[in-house]
C-alpha positions in Angstrom: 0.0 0.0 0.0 1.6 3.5 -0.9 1.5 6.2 1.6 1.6 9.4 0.9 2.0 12.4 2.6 2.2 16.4 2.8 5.7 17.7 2.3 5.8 21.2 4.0 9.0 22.2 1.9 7.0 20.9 -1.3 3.5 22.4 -0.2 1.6 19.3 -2.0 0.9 15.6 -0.7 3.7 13.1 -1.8 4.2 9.3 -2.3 6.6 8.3 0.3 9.6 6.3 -0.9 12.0 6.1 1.9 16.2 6.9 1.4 17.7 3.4 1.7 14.2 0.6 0.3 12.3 -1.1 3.6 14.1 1.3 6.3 13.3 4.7 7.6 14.3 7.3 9.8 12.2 9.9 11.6 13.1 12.6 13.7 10.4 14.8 15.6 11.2 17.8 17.9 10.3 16.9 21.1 9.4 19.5 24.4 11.5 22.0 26.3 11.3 21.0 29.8 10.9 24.2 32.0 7.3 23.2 33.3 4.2 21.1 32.7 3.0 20.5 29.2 0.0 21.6 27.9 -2.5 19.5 25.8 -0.9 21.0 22.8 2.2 19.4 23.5 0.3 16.2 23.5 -1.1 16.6 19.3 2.6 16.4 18.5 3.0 13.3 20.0 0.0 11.2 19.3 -0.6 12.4 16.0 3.6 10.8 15.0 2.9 8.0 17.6 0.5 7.2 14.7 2.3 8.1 12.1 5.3 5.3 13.3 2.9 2.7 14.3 1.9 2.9 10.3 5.5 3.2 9.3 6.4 -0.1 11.3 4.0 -2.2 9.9 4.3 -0.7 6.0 8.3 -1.1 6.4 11.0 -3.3 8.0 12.8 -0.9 9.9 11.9 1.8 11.6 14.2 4.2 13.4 12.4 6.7 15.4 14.3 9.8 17.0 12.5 12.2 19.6 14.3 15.0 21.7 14.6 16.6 24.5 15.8 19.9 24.7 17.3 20.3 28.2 19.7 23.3 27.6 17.5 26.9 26.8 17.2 30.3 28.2 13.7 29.4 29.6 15.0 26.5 31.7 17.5 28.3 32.6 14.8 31.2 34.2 12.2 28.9 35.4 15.3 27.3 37.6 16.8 30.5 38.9 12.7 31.9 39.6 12.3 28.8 41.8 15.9 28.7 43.1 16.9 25.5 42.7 19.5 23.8 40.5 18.6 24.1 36.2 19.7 20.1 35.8 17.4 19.0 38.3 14.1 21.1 37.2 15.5 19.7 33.7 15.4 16.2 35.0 12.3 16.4 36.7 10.2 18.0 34.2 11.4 15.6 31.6 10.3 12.6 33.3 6.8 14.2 34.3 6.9 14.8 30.6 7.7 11.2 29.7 4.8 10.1 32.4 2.4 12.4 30.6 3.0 10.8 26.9 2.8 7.4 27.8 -0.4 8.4 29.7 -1.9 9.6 25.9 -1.0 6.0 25.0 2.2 7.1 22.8 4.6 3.9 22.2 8.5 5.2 23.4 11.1 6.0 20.9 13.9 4.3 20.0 16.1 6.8 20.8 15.4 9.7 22.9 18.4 12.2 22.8 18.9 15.3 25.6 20.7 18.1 24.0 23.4 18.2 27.0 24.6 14.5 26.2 25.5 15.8 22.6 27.9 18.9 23.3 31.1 17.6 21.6 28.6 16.6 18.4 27.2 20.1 18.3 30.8 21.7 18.9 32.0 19.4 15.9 29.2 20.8 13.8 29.9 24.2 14.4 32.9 24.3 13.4 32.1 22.4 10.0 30.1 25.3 9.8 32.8 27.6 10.3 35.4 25.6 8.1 32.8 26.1 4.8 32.4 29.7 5.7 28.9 29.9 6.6 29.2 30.7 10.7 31.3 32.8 12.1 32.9 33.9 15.9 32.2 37.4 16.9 32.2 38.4 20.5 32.2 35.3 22.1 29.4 34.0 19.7 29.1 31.6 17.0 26.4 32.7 14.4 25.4 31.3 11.4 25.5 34.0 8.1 21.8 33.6 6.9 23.1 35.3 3.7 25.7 32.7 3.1 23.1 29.7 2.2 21.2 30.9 -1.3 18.5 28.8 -0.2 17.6 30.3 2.9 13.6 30.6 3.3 12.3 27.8 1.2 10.7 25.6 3.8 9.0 28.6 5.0 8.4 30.0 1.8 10.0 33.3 3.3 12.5 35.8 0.9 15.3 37.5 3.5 13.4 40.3 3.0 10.4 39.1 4.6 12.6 37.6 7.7 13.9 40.3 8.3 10.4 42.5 8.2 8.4 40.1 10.2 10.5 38.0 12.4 11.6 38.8 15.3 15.0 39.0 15.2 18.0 40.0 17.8 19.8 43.1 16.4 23.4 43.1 18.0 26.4 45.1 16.9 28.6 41.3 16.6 26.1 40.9 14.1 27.2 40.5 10.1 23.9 41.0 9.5 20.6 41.1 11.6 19.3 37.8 10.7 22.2 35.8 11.7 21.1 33.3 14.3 23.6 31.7 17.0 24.9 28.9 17.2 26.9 29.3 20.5 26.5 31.7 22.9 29.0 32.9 26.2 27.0 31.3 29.6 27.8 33.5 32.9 28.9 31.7 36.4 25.5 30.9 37.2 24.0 29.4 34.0 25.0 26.1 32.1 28.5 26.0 30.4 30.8 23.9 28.4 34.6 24.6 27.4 34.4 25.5 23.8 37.2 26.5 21.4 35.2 30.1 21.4 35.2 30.1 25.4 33.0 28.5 28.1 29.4 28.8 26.8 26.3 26.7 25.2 24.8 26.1 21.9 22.0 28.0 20.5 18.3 26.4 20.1 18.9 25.4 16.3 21.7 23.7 16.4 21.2 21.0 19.3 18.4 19.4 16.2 20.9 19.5 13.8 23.7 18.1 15.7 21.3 15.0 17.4 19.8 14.3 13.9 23.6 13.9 12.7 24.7 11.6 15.3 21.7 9.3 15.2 20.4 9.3 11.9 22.9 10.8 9.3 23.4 13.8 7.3 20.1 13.1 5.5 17.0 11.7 7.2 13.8 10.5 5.7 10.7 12.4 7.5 11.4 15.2 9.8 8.1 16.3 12.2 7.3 18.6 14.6 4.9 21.8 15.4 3.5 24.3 12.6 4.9 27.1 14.9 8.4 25.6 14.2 8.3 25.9 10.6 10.0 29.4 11.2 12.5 30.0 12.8 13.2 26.9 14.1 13.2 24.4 11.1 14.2 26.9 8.6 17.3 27.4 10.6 18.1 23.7 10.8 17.8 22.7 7.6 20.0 25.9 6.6 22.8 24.1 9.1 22.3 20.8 8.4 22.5 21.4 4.2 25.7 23.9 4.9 27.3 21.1 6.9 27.6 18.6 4.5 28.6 21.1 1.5 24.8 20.5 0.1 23.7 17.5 0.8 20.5 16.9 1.3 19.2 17.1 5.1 15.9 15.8 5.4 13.6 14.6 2.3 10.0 15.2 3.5 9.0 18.0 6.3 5.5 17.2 8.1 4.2 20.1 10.3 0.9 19.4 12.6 -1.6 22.1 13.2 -2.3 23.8 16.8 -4.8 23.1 19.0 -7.1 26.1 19.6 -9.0 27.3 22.6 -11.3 29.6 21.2 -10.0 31.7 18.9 -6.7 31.3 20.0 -3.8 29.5 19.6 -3.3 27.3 23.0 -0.1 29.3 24.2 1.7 29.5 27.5 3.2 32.9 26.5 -1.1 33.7 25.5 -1.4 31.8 29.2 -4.6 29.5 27.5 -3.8 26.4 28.4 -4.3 23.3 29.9 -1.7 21.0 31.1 -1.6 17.5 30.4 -1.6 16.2 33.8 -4.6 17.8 34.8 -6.7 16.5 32.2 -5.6 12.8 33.3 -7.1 14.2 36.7 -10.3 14.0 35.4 -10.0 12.0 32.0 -8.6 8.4 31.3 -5.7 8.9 28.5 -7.3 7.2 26.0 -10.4 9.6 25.9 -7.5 12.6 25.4 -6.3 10.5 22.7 -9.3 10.0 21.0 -9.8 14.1 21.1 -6.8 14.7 19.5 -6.8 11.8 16.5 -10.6 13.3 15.8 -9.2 16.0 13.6 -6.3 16.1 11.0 -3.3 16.3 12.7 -2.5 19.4 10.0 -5.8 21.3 10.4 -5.2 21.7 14.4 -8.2 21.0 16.6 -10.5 23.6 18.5 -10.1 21.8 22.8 -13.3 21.8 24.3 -15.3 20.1 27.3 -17.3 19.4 24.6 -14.7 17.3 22.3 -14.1 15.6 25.7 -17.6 14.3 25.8 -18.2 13.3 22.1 -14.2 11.4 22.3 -15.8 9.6 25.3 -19.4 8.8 24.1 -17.3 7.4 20.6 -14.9 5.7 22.8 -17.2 3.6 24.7 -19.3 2.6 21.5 -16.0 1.3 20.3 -15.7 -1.0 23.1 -19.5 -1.9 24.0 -18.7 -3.4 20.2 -15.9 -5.1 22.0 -18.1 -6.4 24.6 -20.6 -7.6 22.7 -18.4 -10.4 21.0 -17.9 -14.0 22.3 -16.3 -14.1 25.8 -16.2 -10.1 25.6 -12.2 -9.8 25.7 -9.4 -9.0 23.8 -7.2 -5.8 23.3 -5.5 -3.9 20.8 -1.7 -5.1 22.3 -2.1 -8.4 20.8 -1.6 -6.7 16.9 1.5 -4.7 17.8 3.9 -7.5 16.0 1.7 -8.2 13.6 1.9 -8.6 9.7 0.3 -5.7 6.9 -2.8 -8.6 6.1 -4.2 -8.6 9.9 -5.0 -5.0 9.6 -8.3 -3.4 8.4 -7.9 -1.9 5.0 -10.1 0.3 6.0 -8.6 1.9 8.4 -4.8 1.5 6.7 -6.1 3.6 3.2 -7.0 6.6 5.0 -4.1 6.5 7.7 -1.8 6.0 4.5 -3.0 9.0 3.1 -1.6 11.3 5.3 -2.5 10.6 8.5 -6.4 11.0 8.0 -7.1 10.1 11.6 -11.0 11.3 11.5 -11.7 8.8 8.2 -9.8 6.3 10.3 -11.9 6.5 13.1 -14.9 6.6 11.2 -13.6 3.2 9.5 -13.0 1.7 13.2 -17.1 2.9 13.9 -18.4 0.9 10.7 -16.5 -2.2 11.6 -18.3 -2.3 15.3 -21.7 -1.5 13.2 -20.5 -4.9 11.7 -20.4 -6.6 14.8 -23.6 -5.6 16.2 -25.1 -6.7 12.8 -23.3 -9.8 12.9 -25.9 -13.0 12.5 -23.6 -15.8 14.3 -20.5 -15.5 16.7 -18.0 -16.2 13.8 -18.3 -13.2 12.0 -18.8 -10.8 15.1 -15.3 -12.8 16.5 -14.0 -11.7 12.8 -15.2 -8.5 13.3 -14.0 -7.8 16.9 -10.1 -9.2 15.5 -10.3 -6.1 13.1 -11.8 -3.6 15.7 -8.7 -4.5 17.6 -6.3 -4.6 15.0 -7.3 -1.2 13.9 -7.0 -0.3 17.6 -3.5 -0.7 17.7 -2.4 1.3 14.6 -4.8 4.4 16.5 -3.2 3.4 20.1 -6.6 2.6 21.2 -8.8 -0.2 22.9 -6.2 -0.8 25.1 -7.6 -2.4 27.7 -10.0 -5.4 28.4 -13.5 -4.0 27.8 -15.2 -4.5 31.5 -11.6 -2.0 32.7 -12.7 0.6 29.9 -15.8 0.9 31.5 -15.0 0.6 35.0 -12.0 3.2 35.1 -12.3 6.5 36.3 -14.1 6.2 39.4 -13.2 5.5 43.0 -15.8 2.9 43.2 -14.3 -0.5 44.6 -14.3 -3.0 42.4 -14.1 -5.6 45.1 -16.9 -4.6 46.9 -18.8 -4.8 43.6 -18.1 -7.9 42.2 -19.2 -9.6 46.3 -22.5 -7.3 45.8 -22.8 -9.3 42.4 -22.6 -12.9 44.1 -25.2 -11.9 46.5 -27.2 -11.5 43.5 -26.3 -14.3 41.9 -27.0 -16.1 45.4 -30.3 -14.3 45.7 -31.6 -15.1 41.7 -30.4 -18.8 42.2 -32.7 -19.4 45.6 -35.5 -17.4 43.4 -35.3 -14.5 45.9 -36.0 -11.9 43.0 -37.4 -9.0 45.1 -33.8 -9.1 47.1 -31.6 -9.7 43.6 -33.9 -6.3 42.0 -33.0 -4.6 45.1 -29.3 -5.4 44.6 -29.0 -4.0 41.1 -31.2 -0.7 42.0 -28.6 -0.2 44.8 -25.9 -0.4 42.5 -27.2 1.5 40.1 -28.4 4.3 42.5 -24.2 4.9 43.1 -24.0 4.6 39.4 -22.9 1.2 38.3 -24.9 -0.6 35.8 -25.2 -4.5 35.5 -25.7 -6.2 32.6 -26.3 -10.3 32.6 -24.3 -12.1 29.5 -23.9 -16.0 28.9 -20.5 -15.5 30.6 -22.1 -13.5 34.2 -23.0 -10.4 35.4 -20.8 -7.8 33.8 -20.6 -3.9 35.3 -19.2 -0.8 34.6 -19.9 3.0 35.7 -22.9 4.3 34.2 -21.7 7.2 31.9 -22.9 11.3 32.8 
């Protein structure tokens, strides 16, 4: 099955055909860590978690690369505002970061790289930057001479012109010229530094990508992803060092951008201060609902986060896995398809994910396969049915858990205490004592758990507000 996709530097959808036949390399910017991430932060992540997920079953190796940048003027003032060391807020809001992804269901990377584990490869890069004569040292600076690279401004689609007009860029009298961007930058006593051959200092924002994309995955990568907000500067910048590096060569051969997610009319923004963290949506939300909120839009249109995406993600959650439910023996999840071969998944789910990334087709697709197992006349083809549901499940990241848990999760109701109530039933319908069995289940369902009677037993779950 071709897949294709939308190459920002191209500005069209193109048919994917990876650098080196069955193998592919993907690189996508991961998070500052100076605080909590916001639900914005999590599109990013799901929306590639996807993406690989296709890519390992279409190809036979997959080599997936996702930062951290741990090294940035905003670490560096959220650490000196609450007084305590910049490597440990680093460390800690890394792995709060790490606890928030795998909440949202997204599958770890193969290789996770932290800017400050990579100084001698971003040093070496410099000054192969330097050597070809497109970066510079002035004042205790490296920058990079935007004027030197003719091609400067075509994945944004931006003439020098324009940059220099529109951005917002750091006039300095070391300059060459104002849109020169650094690359290395002098650190004082108190901030993060590393002996350089330009004095003690640390790299610039730009450069960490470049230099982490270099070790890991070569001068020239397949698919590079990220944010639409780092299409300029950020990207544009990288790609102008990672081409000058290597004399021309190519540096990455398809660019995918996803949208933003909105609140309002409004970009979600902690500089706007309009958004919502991560961690306390999983407060009141199981991941997977989150996950189904983001996938229900193209991951390059962005998404408008509301209360009320919450509750149609959940509502079109749980009809996925009442379909579950209603198959033989009830069970299954999607973790059984994850080593699976192209043929066990839903071609109706892998066309529209193959053209890219049409999550909301996709999910549509997973909806008519459950129709099919309501509609099923005999326990074969709703069994059939259910194998697909779940197979599908596992390219979205969803159905991840038995059916009953879906269903129970999410409330502080003890299941233990549930499950004895449900064998005093079952005691009370088995002497015929039906008034005391009917006042069992109206019990329960009076603190909001409903009980539903299968071949198999009593089944319940929390009734849904």
């Amino acid at each position: 099955m071709d897949l294709y996709i939308h190459d920002t530097y191209a500005g069209a959808k193109r048919r994917f055909e990876p650098r080196v036949p069955g193998e592919v390399s993907i690189y996508v910017c991961g998070p500052t860590v100076y605080d909590l991430v916001h639900i914005g932060n999590g599109l990013p992540a799901v929306a590639f978690d996807v993406f690989v997920r296709l890519l390992r079953v279409l190809y036979d190796k997959v080599t997936y690369v996702r930062n951290i940048t741990d090294v940035e003027d905003k670490i560096n003032a959220a650490a000196l505002a609450n007084g305590e060391p910049i490597e440990d807020l680093a460390d800690r809001f890394t792995a709060r970061y790490l606890e928030d992804v795998e909440a949202l269901g997204a599958l770890p990377p193969d290789v996770e790289p932290r800017a400050t584990e990579h100084i001698d490869e971003i040093v070496e890069m410099i000054e192969a930057l330097i050597a070809r004569g497109h970066a510079y040292a002035a004042d205790g600076h490296v920058l990079f001479h935007v004027p030197s690279d003719p091609h400067y401004g075509a994945l944004s689609k931006q003439s020098l012109e324009d940059i220099l007009e529109g951005a917002r860029v750091e006039v300095a009298p070391y300059k060459r010229d104002p849109k020169d961007f650094v690359l290395w930058k002098p650190s004082t006593a108190e901030l993060p530094g590393w002996d350089s051959p330009w004095g003690r200092g640390r790299p610039g924002w730009h450069i960490e990508c470049s230099a982490m994309i270099r070790k890991h995955l070569g001068p020239t990568i397949d698919i590079h992803g990220g944010g639409s907000d780092l299409t300029f500067p950020h990207h544009e910048n990288e790609l102008a060092q990672g081409t000058c590096a290597e004399d021309g060569q190519e540096y990455v051969r398809y660019w995918m951008h996803n949208g933003m997610l909105r609140f309002g009319a409004e970009k979600m923004s902690k500089s706007v201060g309009n958004i919502v963290t991560i961690r306390a949506l999983l407060g009141e939300h199981p991941g997977e609902t989150l996950r189904y909120a983001l996938l229900s839009g193209h991951y390059r249109q962005g998404l408008d986060w509301s209360d009320r995406l919450l509750g149609q993600a959940r509502a079109s959650l749980d009809s996925l896995y009442q379909a579950v439910l209603a198959t033989p023996n009830g069970g299954g999840t999607s973790a059984a398809w994850r080593d699976a071969d192209l043929g066990a998944f839903p071609e109706s789910v892998l066309e529209p994910l193959c053209d890219d990334l049409n999550t909301p087709r996709a999910l549509a697709a997973m909806h008519a396969i459950a129709a099919e197992i309501h509609a099923a006349r005999d326990e074969a083809s709703a069994s059939a049915a259910r194998d697909r549901l779940l197979a599908g499940g596992w390219l979205l990241g969803l159905l991840t858990v038995p059916a009953p848990e879906h269903f129970q999760r999410g409330t502080a109701v003890n299941a233990e205490e549930v499950e004895a109530r449900i064998a005093e039933r079952a005691a009370a319908r088995a002497a015929r004592d039906f008034k005391r069995a009917d006042a069992i289940r109206d019990e329960l369902a009076a603190r909001g758990i409903e009980l539903e009677d299968t071949p198999e037993g009593t089944r319940w779950r929390t009734a849904r507000r």
